[in-house]
N, C-alpha and C positions, 0 to 999 in steps of 0.2 A: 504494500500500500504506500504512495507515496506521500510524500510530508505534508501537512496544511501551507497552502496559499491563504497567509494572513493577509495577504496586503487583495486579496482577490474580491475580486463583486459578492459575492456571495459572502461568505464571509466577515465581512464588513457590512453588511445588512443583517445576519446575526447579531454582531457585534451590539450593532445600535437598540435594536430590538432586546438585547439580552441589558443593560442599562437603562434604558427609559423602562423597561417597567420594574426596575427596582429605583427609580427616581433620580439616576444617577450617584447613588449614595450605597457604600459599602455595605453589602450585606452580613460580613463577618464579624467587620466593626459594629453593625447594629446589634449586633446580639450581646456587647457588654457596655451598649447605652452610648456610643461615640457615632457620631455625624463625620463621616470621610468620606470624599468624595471618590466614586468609583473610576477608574480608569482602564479596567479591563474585565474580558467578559471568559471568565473560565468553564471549559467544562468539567462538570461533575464525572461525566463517566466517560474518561481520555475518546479523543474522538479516536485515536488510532488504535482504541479494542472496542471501539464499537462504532463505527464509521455510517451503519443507520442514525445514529442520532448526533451526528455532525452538528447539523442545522434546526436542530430540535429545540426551539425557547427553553423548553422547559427544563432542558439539563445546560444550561447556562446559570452562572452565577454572577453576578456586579460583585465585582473586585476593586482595592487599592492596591498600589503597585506591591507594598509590602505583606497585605494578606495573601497575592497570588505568590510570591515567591516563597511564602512558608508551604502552600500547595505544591511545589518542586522543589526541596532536599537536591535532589539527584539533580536539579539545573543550578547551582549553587545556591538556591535561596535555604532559608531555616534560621534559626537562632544563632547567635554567637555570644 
């Protein structure tokens, strides 16, 4: 399976759709009462082991750049 085309049409209409309907505001951070704005739209269940739900709203999440990088350890994000 080849890599995501982030910068692609598709994708990028994800993207938007996966943040306006969490209001543009982190969803991670809302769960311990903090207002951050979201800047990325992760999926929940890797697009690359389940490629049916790529483009699925609903396994997106509105991200800050520092909650998605705790979501990827293995891309150097996590704690220090």
């Amino acid at each position: 399976m080849p890599d995501m085309n982030y910068q692609g049409r598709r994708h990028k209409a994800w993207r938007d759709k996966v943040l306006r309907r969490a209001g543009y505001l982190c969803q991670e951070c809302a769960r311990y009462g903090r207002r951050t704005e979201a800047t990325v739209a992760h999926h929940i269940k890797h697009a690359d082991e389940y490629p049916e739900l790529r483009y699925d709203v609903r396994n997106g999440r509105a991200l800050c750049a520092a909650c998605h990088n705790k979501e990827h350890p293995e891309k150097g994000g996590g704690h220090f």
